[in-house]
Legacy VTK file of the C-alpha trace (Angstrom):
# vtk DataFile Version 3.0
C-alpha trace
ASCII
DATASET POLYDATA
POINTS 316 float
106.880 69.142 81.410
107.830 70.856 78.121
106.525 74.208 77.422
103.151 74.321 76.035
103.041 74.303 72.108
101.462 77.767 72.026
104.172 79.779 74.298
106.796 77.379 72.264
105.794 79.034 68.724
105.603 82.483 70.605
109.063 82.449 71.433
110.141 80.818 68.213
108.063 84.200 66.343
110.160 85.916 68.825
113.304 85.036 68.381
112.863 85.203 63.946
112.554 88.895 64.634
116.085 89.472 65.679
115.187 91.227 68.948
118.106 91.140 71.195
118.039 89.804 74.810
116.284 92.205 77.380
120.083 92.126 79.158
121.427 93.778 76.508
118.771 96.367 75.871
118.868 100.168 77.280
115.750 100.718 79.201
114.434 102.942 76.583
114.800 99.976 73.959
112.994 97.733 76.851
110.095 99.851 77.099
109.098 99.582 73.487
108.346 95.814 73.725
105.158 96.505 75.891
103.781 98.805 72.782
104.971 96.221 70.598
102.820 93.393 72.419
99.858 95.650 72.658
99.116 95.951 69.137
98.811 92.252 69.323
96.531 91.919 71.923
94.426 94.354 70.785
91.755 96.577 72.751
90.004 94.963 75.956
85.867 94.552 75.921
83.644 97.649 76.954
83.692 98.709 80.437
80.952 100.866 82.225
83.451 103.162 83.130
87.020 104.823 82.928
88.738 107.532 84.695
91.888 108.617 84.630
93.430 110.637 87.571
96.348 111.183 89.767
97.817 110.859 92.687
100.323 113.398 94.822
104.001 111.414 95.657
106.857 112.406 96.962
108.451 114.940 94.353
105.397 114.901 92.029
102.333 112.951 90.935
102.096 109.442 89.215
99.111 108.251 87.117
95.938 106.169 88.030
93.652 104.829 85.797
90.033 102.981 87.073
87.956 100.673 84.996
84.960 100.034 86.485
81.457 98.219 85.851
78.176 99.025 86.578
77.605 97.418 89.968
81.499 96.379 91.046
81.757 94.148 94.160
85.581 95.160 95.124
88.117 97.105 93.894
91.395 94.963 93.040
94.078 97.977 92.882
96.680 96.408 89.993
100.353 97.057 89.621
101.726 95.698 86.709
104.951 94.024 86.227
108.058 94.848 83.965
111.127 94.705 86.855
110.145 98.369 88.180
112.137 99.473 84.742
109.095 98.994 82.128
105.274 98.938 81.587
102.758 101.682 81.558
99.024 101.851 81.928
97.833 101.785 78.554
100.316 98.133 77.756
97.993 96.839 80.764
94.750 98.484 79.928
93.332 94.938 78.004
93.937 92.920 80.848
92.668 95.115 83.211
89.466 95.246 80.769
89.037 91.336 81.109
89.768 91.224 84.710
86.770 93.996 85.292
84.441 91.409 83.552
85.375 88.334 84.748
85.631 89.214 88.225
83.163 92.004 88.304
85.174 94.261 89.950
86.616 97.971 89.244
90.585 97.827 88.318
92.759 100.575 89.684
96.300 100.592 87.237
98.988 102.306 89.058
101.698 103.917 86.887
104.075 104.248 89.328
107.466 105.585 88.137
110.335 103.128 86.762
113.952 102.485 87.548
116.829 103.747 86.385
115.256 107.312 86.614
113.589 106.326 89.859
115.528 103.610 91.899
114.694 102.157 95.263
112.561 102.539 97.429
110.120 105.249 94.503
108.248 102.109 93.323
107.131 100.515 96.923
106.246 104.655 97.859
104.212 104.811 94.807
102.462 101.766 95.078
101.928 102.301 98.571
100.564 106.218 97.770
98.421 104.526 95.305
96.812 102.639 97.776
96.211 104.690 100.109
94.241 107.068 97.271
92.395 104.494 96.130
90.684 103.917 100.331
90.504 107.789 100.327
88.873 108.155 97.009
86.564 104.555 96.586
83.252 106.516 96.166
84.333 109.302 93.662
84.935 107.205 90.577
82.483 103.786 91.157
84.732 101.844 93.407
83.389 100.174 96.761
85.096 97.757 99.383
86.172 95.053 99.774
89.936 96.028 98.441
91.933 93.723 97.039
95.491 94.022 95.978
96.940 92.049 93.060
100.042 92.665 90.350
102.271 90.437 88.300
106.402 89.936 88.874
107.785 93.255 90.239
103.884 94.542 90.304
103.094 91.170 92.148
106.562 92.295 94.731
104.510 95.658 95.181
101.132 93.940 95.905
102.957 92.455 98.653
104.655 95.050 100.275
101.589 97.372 100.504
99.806 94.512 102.261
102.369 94.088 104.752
102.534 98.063 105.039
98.674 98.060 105.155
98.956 95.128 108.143
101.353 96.906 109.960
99.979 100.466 109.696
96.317 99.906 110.865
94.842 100.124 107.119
93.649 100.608 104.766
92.312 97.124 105.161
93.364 94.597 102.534
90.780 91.556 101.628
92.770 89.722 99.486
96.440 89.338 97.999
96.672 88.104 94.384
100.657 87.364 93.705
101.255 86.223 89.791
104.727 85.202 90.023
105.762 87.973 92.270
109.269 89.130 92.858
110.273 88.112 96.823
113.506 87.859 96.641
117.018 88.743 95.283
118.843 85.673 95.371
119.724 84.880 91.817
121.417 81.678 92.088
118.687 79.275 93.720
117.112 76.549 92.000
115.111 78.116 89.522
117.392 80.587 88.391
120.055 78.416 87.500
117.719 76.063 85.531
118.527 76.339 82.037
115.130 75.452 80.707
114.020 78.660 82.791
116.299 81.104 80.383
113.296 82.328 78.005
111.917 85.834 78.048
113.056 86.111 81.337
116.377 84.782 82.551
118.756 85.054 84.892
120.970 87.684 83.295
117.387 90.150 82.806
116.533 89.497 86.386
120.372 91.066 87.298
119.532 93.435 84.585
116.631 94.706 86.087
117.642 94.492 90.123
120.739 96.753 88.881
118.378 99.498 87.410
116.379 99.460 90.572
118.649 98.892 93.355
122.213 98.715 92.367
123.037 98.761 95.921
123.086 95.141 97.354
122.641 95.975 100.906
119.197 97.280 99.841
117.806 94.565 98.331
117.848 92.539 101.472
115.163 95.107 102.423
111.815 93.646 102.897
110.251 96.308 100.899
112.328 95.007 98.184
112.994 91.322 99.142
109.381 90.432 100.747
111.077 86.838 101.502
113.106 88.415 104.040
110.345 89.656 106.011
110.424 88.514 109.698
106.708 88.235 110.180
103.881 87.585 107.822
101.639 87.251 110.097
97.938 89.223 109.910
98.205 89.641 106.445
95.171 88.894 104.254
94.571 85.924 102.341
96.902 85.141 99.514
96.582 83.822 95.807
99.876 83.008 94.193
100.408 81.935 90.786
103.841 80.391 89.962
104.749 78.708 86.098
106.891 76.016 85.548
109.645 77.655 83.965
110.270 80.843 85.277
113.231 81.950 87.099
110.835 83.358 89.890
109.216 80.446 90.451
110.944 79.462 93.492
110.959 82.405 95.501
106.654 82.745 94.714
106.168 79.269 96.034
108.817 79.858 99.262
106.895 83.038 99.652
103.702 81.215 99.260
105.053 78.909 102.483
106.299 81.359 104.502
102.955 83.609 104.616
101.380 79.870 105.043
104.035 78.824 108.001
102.398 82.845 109.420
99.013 81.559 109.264
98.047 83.329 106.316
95.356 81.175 104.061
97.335 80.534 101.276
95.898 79.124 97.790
98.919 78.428 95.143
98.621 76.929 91.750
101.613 76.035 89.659
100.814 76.173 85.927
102.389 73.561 84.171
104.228 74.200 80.833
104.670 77.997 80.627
106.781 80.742 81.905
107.320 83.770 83.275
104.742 86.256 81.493
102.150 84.151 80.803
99.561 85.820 82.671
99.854 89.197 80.860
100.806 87.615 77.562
96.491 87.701 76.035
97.406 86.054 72.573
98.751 82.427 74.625
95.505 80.188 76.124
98.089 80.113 79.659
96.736 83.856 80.096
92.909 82.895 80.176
93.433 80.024 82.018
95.267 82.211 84.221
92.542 84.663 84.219
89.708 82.493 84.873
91.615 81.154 88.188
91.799 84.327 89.201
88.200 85.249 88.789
87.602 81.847 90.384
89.591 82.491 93.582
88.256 86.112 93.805
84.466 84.626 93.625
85.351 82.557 96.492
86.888 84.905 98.534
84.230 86.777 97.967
81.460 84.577 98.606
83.005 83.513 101.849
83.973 86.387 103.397
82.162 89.513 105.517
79.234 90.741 103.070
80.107 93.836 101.317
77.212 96.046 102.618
78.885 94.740 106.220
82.226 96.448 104.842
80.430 99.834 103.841
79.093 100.470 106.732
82.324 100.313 108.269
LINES 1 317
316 0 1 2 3 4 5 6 7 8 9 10 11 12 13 14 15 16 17 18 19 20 21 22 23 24 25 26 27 28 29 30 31 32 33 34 35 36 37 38 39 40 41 42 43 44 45 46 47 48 49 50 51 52 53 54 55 56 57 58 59 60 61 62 63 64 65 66 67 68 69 70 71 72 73 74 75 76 77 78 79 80 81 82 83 84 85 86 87 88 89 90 91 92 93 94 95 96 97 98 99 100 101 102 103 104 105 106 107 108 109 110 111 112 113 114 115 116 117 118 119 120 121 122 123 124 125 126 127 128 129 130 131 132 133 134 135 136 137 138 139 140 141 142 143 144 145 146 147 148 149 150 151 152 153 154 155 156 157 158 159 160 161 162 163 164 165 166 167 168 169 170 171 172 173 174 175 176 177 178 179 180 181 182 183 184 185 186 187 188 189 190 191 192 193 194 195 196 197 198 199 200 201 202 203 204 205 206 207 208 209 210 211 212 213 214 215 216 217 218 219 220 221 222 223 224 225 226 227 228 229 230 231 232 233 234 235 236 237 238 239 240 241 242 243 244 245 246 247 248 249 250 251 252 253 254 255 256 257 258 259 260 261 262 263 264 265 266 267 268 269 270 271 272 273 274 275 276 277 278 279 280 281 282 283 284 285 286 287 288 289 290 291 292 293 294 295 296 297 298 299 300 301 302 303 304 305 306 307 308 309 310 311 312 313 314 315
């Protein structure tokens, strides 16, 4: 189907501004567009609590930031998306707001560091470091099992590979995956990616835009901790949630990723949202983000309700 009328006059307001293409942007110029998009969404509801901290890394420290409410039931650790090349914790800071009170959760944002400065493998370390902290640290700043790991595009690719890690490496234990049109893969001529109703805020040319500013060597990308897809077992990881849209260039490597972990034995819920695209989820001004939102909090209240009580996991 079309695009939905909302996302439609979105990238029509877009497009009168004169922007130029993300392709043709430096990174610098790319990174102002998440300011930009903030002042439109404007600040997130109250939350009980916020910390901000940091973690140690390889060569230095990166930024954490929890949101927290009074009485969380997990603690979803977040990485947001932007290609490894942009985003920062304060463009995701509304979301993670909303997410804290419709799941009733605390929200860990990782500001791990960004390509071209940082290339592959920095982002997968960081996110993985992140974690890591987060198990070590759950009782310091209001967090509490179960963990759950979630992000959005090349957030949603890190989500992934620190569950695999975490699968493979004894821990820390992983509840729940939730993948919102995740990166998996760097093939950028399948189905999806040639589609020419799939060239909108993301396209082809800003996928090879960003893949060059975070691993300009091809040989690396075939990596599972950069290409998930080419992972040769899945199996043992937790649970997954994966969101795909319509018209996104990603959207077939989400939903081959969402088979493979399925063809592993992994429980596997997917939902393809009809009529928008790639973004959707973090854009807060379009309805697709709330809908978005609420099937996440609705998957997350499952999972929780259905899995090993959480006084069972503290005790642990």
């Amino acid at each position: 189907m079309a695009l939905d009328e909302a996302t439609a006059a979105f990238l029509s307001q877009m497009a009168e501004s004169g922007m130029k293409p993300l392709h043709e942007m430096t990174p610098m110029e790319a990174r102002g567009l998440g300011a930009a998009l903030l002042e439109m969404y404007g600040p997130g509801p109250e939350v009980a609590r916020v910390v901000d901290d940091t973690v140690s890394v390889e060569g230095g420290q990166i930024g954490v930031r929890i949101l927290a409410p009074e009485n969380p039931r997990a603690t979803i650790v977040y990485y947001h998306g932007g290609g490894w090349v942009i985003g920062a914790i304060d463009e995701f800071d509304t979301l993670a707001r909303r997410m804290v009170q419709r799941t009733g959760s605390a929200v860990v944002l990782v500001d791990y560091r960004l390509a071209p400065e940082h290339r592959y493998p920095t982002a997968a370390e960081d996110a993985w470091a992140a974690l890591q902290w987060t198990a070590a640290h759950l009782g310091e700043h209001g967090m509490t099992l179960p963990l759950i790991v979630a992000g959005d595009s090349a957030g949603g690719n890190l989500a992934t590979i620190v569950a695999r890690r975490a699968a493979e490496e004894g821990g820390p234990e992983i509840s729940l995956q939730v993948l919102v049109y995740p990166v998996t893969d760097a093939d950028l001529d399948n189905a999806s990616y040639v589609d020419p109703e799939n060239q909108l805020m993301l396209s082809r040319d800003s996928m090879i835009w960003f893949w060059d500013h975070y691993a300009p060597d091809l040989a690396s990308r075939k990596n599972p901790d950069a290409s998930p897809l080419q992972s040769a077992d899945l199996s043992g990881l937790p649970p997954a949630v994966v969101l795909t849209a319509e018209h996104d260039v990603l959207r077939d490597e989400g939903e081959a990723y969402a088979e493979k972990l399925r063809a592993a034995g992994v429980p596997v819920v997917h939902r393809r949202f009809p009529g928008q695209m790639h973004g959707f989820f973090t854009l807060l001004v379009l309805p697709g983000a709330a809908a978005a939102l609420e099937y996440v909090g609705e998957q997350v209240d499952h999972h929780l309700a259905t899995t090993t009580p959480l006084a069972d996991n503290q005790a642990r």
